[in-house]
FITI-309920 format. One record per residue (C-alpha): x, y, z; residue in three letters. Coordinates in nm, 3 decimals, m for minus. Each point is the difference from the previous one (the first is absolute). Example, Ala and Ser with C-alpha at 12.3 -4.5 7.8 and 13.67 -1.06 7.14 Angstrom:
FITI-309920
SITE  x  y  z  paro
SITE  1.230  m0.450  0.780  ala
SITE  0.137  0.344  m0.066  ser
END
This chain:
FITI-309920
SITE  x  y  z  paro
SITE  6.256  m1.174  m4.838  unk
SITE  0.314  0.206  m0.133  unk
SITE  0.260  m0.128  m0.225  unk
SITE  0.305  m0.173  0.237  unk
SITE  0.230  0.249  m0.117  unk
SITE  m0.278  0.302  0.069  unk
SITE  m0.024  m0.182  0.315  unk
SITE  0.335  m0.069  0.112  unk
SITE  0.148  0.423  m0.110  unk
SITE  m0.364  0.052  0.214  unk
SITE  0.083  m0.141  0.291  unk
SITE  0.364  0.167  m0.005  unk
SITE  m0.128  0.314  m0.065  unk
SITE  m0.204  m0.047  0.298  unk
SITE  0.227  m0.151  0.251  unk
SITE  0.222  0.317  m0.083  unk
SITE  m0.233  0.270  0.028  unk
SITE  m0.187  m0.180  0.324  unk
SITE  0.142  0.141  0.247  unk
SITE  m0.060  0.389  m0.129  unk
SITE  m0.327  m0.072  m0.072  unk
SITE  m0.030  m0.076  0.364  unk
SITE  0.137  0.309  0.082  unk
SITE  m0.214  0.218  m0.198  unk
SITE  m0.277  m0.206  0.094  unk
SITE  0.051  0.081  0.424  unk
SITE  0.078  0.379  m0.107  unk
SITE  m0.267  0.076  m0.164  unk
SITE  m0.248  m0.173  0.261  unk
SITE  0.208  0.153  0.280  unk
SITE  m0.019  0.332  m0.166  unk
SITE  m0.414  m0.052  0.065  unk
SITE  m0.141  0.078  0.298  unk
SITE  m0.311  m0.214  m0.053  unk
SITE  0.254  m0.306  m0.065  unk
SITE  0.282  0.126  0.297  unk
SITE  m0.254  m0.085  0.261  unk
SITE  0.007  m0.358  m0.120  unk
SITE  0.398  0.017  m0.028  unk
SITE  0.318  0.147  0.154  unk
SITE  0.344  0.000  m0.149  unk
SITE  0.151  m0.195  0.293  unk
SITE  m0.286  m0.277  m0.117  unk
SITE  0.091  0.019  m0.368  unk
SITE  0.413  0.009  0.061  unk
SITE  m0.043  m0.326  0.299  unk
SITE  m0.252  m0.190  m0.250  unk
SITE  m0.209  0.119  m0.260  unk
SITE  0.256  0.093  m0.252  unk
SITE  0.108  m0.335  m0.037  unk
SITE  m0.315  m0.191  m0.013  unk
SITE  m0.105  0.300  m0.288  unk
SITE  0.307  m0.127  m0.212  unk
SITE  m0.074  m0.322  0.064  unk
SITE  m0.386  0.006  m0.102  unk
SITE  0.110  0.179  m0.334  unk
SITE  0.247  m0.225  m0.117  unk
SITE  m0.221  m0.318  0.068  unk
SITE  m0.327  0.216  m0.174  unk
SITE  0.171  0.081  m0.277  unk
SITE  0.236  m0.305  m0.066  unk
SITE  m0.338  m0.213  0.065  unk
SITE  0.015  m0.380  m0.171  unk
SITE  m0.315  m0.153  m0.112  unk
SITE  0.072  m0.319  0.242  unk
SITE  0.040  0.263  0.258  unk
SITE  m0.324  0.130  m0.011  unk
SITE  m0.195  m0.187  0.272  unk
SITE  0.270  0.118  0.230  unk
SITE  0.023  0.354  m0.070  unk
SITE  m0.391  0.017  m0.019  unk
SITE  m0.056  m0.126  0.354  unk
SITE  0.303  0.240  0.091  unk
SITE  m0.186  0.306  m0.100  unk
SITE  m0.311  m0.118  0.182  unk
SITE  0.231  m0.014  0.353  unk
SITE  0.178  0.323  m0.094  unk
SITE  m0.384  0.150  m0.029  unk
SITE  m0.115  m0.128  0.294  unk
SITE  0.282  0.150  0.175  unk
SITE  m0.052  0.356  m0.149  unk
SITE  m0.379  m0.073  0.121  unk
SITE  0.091  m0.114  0.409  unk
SITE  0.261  0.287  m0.006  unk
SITE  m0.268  0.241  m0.110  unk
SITE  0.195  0.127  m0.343  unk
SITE  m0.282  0.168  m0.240  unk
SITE  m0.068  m0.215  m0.335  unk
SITE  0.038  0.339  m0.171  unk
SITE  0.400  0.043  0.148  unk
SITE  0.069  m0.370  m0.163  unk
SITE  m0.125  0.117  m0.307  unk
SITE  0.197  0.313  m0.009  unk
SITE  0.281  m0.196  0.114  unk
SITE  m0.056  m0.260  m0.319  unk
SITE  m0.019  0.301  m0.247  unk
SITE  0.308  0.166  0.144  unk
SITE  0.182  m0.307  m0.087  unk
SITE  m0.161  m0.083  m0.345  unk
SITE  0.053  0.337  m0.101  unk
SITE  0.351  m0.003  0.119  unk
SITE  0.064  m0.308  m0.176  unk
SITE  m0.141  0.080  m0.311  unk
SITE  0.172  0.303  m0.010  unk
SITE  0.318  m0.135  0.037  unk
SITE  m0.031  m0.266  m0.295  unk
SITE  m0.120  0.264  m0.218  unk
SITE  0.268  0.239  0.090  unk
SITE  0.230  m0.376  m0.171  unk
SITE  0.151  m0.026  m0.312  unk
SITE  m0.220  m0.299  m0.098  unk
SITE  m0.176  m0.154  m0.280  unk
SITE  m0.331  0.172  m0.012  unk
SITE  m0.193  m0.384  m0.019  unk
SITE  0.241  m0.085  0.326  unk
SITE  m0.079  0.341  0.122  unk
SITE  m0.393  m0.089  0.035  unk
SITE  0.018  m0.332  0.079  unk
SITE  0.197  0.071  0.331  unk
SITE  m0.269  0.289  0.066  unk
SITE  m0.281  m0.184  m0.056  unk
SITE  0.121  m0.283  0.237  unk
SITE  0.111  0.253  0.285  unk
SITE  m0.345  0.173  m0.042  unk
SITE  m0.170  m0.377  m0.029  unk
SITE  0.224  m0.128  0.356  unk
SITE  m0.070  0.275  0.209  unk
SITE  m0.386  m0.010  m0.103  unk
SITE  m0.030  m0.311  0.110  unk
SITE  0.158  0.058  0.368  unk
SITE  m0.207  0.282  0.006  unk
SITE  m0.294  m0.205  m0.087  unk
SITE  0.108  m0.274  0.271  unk
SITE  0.064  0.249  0.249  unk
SITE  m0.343  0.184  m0.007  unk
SITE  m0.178  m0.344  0.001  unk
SITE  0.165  m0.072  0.355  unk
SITE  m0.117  0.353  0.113  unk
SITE  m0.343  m0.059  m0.136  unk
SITE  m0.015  m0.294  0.231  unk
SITE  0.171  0.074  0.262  unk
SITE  m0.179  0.337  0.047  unk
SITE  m0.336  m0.173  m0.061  unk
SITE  0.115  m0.250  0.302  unk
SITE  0.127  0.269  0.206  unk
SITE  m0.348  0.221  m0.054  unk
SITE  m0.212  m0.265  0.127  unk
SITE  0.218  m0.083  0.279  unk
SITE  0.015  0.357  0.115  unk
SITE  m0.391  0.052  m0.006  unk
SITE  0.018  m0.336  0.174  unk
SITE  0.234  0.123  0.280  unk
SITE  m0.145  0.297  0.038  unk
SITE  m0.358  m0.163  0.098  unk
SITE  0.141  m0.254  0.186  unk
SITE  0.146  0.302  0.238  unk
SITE  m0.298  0.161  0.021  unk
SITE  m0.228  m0.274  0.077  unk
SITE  0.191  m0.247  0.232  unk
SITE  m0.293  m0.181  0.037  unk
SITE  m0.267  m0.049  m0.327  unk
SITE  m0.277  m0.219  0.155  unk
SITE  0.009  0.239  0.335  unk
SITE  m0.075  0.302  m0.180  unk
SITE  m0.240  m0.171  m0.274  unk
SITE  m0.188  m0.083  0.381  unk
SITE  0.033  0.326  0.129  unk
SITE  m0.166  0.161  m0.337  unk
SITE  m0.274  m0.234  m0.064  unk
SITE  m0.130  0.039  0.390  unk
SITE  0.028  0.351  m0.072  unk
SITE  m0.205  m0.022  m0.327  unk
SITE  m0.262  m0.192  0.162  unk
SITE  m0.052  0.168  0.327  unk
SITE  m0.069  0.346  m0.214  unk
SITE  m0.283  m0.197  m0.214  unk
SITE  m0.111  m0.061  0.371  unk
SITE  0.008  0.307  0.091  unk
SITE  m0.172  0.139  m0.340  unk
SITE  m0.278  m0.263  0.051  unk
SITE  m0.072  0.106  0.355  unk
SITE  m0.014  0.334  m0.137  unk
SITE  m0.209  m0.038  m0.291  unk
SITE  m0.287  m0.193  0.247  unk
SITE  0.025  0.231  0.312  unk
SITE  m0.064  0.291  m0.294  unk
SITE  0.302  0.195  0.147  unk
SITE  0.029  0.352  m0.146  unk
SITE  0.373  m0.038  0.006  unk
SITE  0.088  m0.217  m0.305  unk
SITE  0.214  0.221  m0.162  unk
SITE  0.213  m0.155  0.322  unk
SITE  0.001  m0.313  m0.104  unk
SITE  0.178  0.042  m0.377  unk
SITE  0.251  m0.261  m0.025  unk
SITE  0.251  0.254  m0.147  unk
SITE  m0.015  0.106  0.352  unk
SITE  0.021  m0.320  0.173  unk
SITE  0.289  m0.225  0.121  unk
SITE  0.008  m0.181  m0.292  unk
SITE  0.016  0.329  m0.220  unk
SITE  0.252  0.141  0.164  unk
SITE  0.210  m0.295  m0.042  unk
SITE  m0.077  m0.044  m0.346  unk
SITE  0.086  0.376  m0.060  unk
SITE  0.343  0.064  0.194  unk
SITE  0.120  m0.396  m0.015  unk
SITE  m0.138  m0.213  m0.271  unk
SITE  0.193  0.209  m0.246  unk
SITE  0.320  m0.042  0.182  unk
SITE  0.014  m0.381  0.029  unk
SITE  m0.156  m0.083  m0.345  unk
SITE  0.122  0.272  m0.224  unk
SITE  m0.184  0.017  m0.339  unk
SITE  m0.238  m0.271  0.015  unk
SITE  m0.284  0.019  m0.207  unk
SITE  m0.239  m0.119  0.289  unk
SITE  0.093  0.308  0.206  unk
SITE  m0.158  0.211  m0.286  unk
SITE  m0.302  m0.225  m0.007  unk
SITE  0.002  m0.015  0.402  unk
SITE  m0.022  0.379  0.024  unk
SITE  m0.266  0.030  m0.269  unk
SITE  m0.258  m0.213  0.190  unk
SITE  0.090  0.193  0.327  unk
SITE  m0.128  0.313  m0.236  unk
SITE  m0.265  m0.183  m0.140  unk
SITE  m0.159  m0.110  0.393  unk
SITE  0.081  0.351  0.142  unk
SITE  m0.184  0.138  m0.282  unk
SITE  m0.352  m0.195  0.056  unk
SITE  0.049  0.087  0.366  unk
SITE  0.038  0.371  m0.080  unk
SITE  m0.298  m0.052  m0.245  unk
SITE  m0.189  m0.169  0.273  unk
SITE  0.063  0.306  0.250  unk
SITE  m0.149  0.258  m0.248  unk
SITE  m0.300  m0.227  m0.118  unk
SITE  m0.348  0.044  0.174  unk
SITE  m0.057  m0.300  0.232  unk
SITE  0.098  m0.245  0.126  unk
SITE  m0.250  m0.266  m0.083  unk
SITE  0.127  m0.435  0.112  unk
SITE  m0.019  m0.048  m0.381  unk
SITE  0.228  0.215  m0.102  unk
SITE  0.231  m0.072  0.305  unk
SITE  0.041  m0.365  m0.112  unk
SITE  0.042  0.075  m0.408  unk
SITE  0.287  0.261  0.139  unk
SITE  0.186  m0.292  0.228  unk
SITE  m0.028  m0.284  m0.292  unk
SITE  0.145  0.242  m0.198  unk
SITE  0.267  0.097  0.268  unk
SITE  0.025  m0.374  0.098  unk
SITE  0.079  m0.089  m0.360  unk
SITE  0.272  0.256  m0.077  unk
SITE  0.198  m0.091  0.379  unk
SITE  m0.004  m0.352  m0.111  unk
SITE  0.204  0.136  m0.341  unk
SITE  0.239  0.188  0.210  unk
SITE  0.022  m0.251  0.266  unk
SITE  0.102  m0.247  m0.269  unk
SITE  0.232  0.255  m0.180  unk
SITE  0.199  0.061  0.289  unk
SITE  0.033  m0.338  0.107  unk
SITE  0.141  m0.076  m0.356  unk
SITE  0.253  0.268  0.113  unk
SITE  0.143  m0.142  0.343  unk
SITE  m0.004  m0.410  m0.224  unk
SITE  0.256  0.143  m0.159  unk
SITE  0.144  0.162  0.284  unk
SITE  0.014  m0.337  0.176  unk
SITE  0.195  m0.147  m0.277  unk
SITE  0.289  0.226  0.076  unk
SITE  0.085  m0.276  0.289  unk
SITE  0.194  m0.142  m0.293  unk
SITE  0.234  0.268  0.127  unk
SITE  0.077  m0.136  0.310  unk
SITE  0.142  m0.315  0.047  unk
SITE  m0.346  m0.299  0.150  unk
SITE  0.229  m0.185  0.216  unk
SITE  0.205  0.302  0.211  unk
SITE  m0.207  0.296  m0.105  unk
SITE  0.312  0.204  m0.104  unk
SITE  0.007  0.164  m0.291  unk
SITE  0.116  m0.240  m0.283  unk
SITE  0.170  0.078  m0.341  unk
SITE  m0.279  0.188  m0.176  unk
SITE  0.089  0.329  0.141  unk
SITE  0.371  m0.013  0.058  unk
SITE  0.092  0.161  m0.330  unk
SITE  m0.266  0.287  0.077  unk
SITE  0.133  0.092  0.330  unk
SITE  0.339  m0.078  m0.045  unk
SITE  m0.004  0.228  m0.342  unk
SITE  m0.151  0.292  0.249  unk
SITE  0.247  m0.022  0.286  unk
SITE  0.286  m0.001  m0.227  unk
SITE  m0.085  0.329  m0.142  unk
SITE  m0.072  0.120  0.294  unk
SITE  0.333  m0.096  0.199  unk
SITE  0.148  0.191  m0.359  unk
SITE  m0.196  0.291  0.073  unk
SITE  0.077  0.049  0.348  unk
SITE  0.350  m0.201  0.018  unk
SITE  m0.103  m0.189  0.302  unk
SITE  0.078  m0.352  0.008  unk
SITE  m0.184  m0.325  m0.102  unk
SITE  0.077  m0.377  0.063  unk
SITE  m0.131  m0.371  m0.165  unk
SITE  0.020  m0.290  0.206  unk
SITE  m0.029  m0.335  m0.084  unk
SITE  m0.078  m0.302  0.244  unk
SITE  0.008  m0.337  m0.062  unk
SITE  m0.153  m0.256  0.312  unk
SITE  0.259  m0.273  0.069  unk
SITE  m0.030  m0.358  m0.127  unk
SITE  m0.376  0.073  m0.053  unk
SITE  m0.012  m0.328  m0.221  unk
SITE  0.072  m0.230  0.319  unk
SITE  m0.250  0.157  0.141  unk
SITE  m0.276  m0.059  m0.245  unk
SITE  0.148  m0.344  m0.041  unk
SITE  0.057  m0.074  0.418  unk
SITE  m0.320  0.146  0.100  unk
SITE  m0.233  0.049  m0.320  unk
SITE  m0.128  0.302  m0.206  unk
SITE  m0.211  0.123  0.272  unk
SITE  0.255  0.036  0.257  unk
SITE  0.217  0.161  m0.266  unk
SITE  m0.306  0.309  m0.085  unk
SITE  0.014  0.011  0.422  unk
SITE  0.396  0.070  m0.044  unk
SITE  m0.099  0.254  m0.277  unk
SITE  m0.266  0.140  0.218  unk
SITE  0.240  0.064  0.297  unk
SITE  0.279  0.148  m0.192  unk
SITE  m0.250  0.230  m0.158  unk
SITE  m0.129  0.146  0.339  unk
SITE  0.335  0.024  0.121  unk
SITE  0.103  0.199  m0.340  unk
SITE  m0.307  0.176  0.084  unk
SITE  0.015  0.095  0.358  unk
SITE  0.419  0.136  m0.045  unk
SITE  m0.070  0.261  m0.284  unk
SITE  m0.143  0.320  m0.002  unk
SITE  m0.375  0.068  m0.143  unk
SITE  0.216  0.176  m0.283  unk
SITE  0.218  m0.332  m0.111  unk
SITE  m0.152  m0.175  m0.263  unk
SITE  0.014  m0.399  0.065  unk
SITE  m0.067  m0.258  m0.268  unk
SITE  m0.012  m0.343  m0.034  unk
SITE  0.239  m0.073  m0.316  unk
SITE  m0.100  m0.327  m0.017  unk
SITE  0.008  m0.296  0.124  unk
SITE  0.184  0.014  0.303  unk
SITE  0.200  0.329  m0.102  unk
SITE  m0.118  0.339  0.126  unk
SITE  0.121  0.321  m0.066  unk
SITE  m0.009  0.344  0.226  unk
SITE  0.052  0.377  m0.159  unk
SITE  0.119  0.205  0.261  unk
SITE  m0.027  0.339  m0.011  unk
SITE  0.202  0.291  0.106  unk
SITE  0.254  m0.200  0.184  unk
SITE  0.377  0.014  m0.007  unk
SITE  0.203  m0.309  m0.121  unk
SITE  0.108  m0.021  0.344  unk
SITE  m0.351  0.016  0.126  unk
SITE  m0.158  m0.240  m0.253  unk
SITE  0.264  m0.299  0.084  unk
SITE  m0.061  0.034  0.366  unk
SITE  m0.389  0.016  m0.028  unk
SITE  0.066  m0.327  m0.251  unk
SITE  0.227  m0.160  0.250  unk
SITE  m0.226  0.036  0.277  unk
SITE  m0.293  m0.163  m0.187  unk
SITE  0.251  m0.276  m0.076  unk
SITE  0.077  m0.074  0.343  unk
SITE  m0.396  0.009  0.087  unk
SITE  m0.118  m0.231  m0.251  unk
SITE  0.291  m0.252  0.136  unk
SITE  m0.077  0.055  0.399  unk
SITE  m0.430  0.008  m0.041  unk
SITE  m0.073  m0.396  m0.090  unk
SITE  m0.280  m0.084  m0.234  unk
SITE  m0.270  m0.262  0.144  unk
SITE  m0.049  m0.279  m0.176  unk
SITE  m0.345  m0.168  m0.048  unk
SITE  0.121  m0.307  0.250  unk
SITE  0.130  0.263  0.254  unk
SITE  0.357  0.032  m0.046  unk
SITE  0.126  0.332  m0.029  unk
SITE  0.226  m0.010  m0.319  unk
SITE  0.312  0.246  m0.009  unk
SITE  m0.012  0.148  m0.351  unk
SITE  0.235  0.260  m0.138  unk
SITE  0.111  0.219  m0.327  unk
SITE  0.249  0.105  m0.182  unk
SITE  m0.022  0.429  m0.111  unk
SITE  0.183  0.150  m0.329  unk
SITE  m0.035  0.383  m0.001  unk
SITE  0.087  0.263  m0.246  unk
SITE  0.024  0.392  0.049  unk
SITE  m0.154  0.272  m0.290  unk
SITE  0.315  0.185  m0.170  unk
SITE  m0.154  0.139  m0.256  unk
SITE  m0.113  m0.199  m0.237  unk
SITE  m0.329  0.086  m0.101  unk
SITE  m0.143  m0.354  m0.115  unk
SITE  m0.155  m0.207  0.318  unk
SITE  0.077  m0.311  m0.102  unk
SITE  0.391  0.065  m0.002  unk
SITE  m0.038  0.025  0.406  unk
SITE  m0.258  m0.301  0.012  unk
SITE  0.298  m0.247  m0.227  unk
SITE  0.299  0.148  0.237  unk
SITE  m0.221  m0.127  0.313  unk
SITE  m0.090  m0.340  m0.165  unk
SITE  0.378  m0.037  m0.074  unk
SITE  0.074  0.097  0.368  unk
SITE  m0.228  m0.227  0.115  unk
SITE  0.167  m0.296  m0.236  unk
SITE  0.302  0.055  0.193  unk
SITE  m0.156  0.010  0.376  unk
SITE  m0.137  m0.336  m0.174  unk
SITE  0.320  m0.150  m0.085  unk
SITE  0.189  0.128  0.268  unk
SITE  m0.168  m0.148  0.302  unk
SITE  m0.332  0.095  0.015  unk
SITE  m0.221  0.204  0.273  unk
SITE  0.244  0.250  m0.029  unk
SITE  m0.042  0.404  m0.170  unk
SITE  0.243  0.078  m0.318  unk
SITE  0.016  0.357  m0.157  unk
SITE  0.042  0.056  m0.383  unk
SITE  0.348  0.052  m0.066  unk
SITE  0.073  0.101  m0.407  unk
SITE  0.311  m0.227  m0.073  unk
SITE  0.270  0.173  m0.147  unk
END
C-alpha cells in the first residue's frame, strides 16, 4: 500500500494526465494496422476514449477495499475483448503503452527519488494485475469458445449421430460379408474386397476426419484398416488357399473389425452428446451455441456491411398457463410456438430457445424494415393459430417481441441486451405487441 500522501499526489497526478494518456493510448493503436482492424476513430471519439480514461484512473487510484470490484471488472472487460475477437497480444501492448507512458511521465517529475519509486512500482504492480485478470477471462473464455466451435461444427455436419453410426456399422458388416463369401467361394479377386476400398473406407477416408477432427481413434481406426488390408494382400500372394488358413485369416480379421467397430462407435457417443446443443423439449438450438454463431455473423455482417438483427420473444402470461392447465400443457404451448418460429424463418435464421419460455431469432441479411415486418407477422400468427389443450380446448396464446438492429458494435451481446430491453418494454407496455430498440437520449 503507498503512503496517503504518495497516494493522494498519485491519484492527482493521474486524474490530470488521464485523459492524454488516453489519447496516446488510441494513437498509437490506431496508427497499427494489426490493431485498426479492431478499431476506428469514429469508435474511439463516440466511446472508447472515455471508458480508456476511465479504466486508468480507477487502475491506478485502486483502494485495497476496492479490490473485489475492480478484479471482477477486469474479468468482464476480458471477456469482452474475447466475444469481440480483440487479440490477447493487442491488450498487452495496449497495457505497456500505458505503463510506459505513465512511468515516464512520473520520472520526467521533480519528486523525491523514494516517492519517485514507490508510485512506479504501484503503476507497474496495478496494471499487472488487470493484465493478469484480463488474460485469465481470455484463457477461459477461449477455452469455452474452442470447444463450442468444434461442437458446432459437428453438430452441422452430422444432423443426425445415431443415423449415420447405423449407416456405418451396416456398412462395416456387410463388407466382412462380403470378405467371408469371398474367402470360402476361393474368389481370385480379393484384392477387391480391401476395406480401404469399401463403403466403409471411403467414409472413413473423405468423412470421418471432417466430423471428428483430431481424435486419437481415427489414427488407431485407420491403422487396423492397414493392418486387415495388409493380411489380405499377404493372403493374395501366398500359395494356397487351404480352410485352415482361411479361418486363422478371418479370426484375425474378425478380431481387429470388432476394435474398429468399437472405436468408431466411441466416436459418434460423443457425437450424440452434442444434443446438449439443442434444446430436449422444442429441438431448437438452445444457449450453448449462441455465442459461437452469433460471434461469426457479427464479423461477418462487419466484413461485408450487410445487416444483422436479435430478437427476443417472450410467450404471454405463460405462468397461468402452467398454473390453469399444468406443466404439460405449458411444454405443448412451447412446442407450438417453436414450430411456428420454425416454419416463418428462413433455413439461414438461427432460432433458439433462450429459456424458459423466451426464444430468440438472428436474422440475417434483412433490413430494419424487413426484420420488424417478418417479426410482426409471426406475432400476429402465434395470436390467430390456437394451441390445443390436453382436454380439447384450443387455447389462444400470444407474445410479446423486443428487437434490436447491428450498428456497429462489434460485441454480440450489446445487440442480444438492447433486444431483452425492447422486449421489457413490449412487456410493460401491453403485451403481444413488437417494440424496436430505441437508444434514449
Amino acid at each position: 500500500m503507498l503512503p496517503e500522501l504518495v497516494s493522494v499526489q498519485l491519484i492527482g497526478m493521474t486524474e490530470e494526465k488521464a485523459e492524454e494518456l488516453a489519447e496516446e493510448f488510441y494513437r498509437i493503436m490506431l496508427d497499427d494496422p494489426y490493431a485498426a482492424r479492431f478499431i476506428s476513430p469514429d469508435v474511439v471519439q463516440a466511446r472508447l476514449r472515455h471508458s480508456m480514461q476511465q479504466w486508468i484512473i480507477s487502475t491506478l487510484t485502486l483502494k485495497g477495499d476496492a479490490l473485489l470490484a475492480f478484479a471482477g471488472r477486469q474479468y468482464d472487460i476480458g471477456n469482452i475483448h474475447s466475444r469481440v475477437g480483440i487479440p490477447a497480444s493487442l491488450v498487452l501492448k495496449g497495457m505497456r503503452i500505458i505503463t510506459q507512458s505513465m512511468l515516464t511521465y512520473i520520472q520526467s517529475l521533480p519528486l523525491d527519488s523514494r516517492v519517485s519509486i514507490l508510485m512506479q512500482k504501484y503503476v507497474s504492480v496495478s496494471i499487472q494485475i488487470a493484465s493478469e485478470l484480463m488474460t485469465y477471462a481470455y484463457e477461459n473464455y477461449q477455452l469455452n469458445e474452442a470447444k463450442n466451435e468444434e461442437s458446432y461444427r459437428l453438430y452441422n455436419l452430422i444432423g443426425n449421430p445415431e443415423l449415420e453410426r447405423g449407416k456405418q456399422q451396416a456398412a462395416l458388416f456387410n463388407w466382412e460379408n462380403g470378405l467371408i463369401y469371398a474367402l470360402v467361394s476361393r474368389t481370385n479377386n480379393i484384392e477387391s474386397y480391401l476395406l480401404n476400398d469399401s463403403e466403409f473406407g471411403l467414409w472413413f477416408r473423405h468423412k470421418c476426419g471432417q466430423y471428428f477432427g483430431q481424435q486419437p481413434e481415427i489414427d488407431k481406426i485407420g491403422q487396423l484398416i492397414e493392418d486387415i488390408d495388409g493380411m489380405l494382400k499377404k493372403d493374395v500372394d501366398g500359395e494356397g488357399n487351404e480352410l485352415e488358413l482361411i479361418q486363422s485369416l478371418l479370426s484375425d480379421i474378425r478380431a481387429k473389425t470388432m476394435i474398429i467397430n468399437n472405436l468408431f462407435s466411441s466416436l459418434f457417443d460423443d457425437a450424440s452428446r452434442l444434443e446438449s446443443g439443442k434444446d430436449a423439449l422444442t429441438k431448437l438450438l438452445n444457449r450453448r451455441f449462441m455465442s459461437t454463431i452469433l460471434k461469426h455473423e457479427v464479423k461477418l455482417v462487419m466484413a461485408n456491411g450487410r445487416n444483422l438483427s436479435v430478437v427476443m420473444l417472450d410467450v404471454d402470461h405463460f405462468k397461468k398457463v402452467n398454473d390453469t392447465w399444468g406443466h404439460s400443457a405449458g411444454d405443448d404451448v412451447l412446442r407450438h410456438v417453436a414450430t411456428i418460429l420454425t416454419d416463418s424463418t428462413r433455413p439461414n435464421d438461427y432460432v433458439f430457445r433462450y429459456g424458459g419460455e423466451e426464444f430468440l431469432i438472428v436474422y440475417l441479411e434483412f433490413n430494419p424494415h424487413q426484420t420488424l415486418s417478418f417479426v410482426e407477422a409471426i406475432r400476429e400468427k402465434i395470436h390467430s393459430t390456437p394451441c390445443e389443450m390436453p382436454d380439447g380446448h384450443m387455447l389462444q396464446v400470444s407474445a410479446s417481441f423486443g428487437v434490436s438492429h447491428f450498428r456497429g458494435h462489434p460485441d454480440y451481446q450489446q445487440m442480444v441486451d438492447e433486444a431483452d430491453m425492447a422486449l421489457y418494454d413490449a412487456k410493460n407496455s401491453g403485451r403481444n405487441r413488437v417494440v424496436e430498440f430505441a437508444r434514449k437520449r
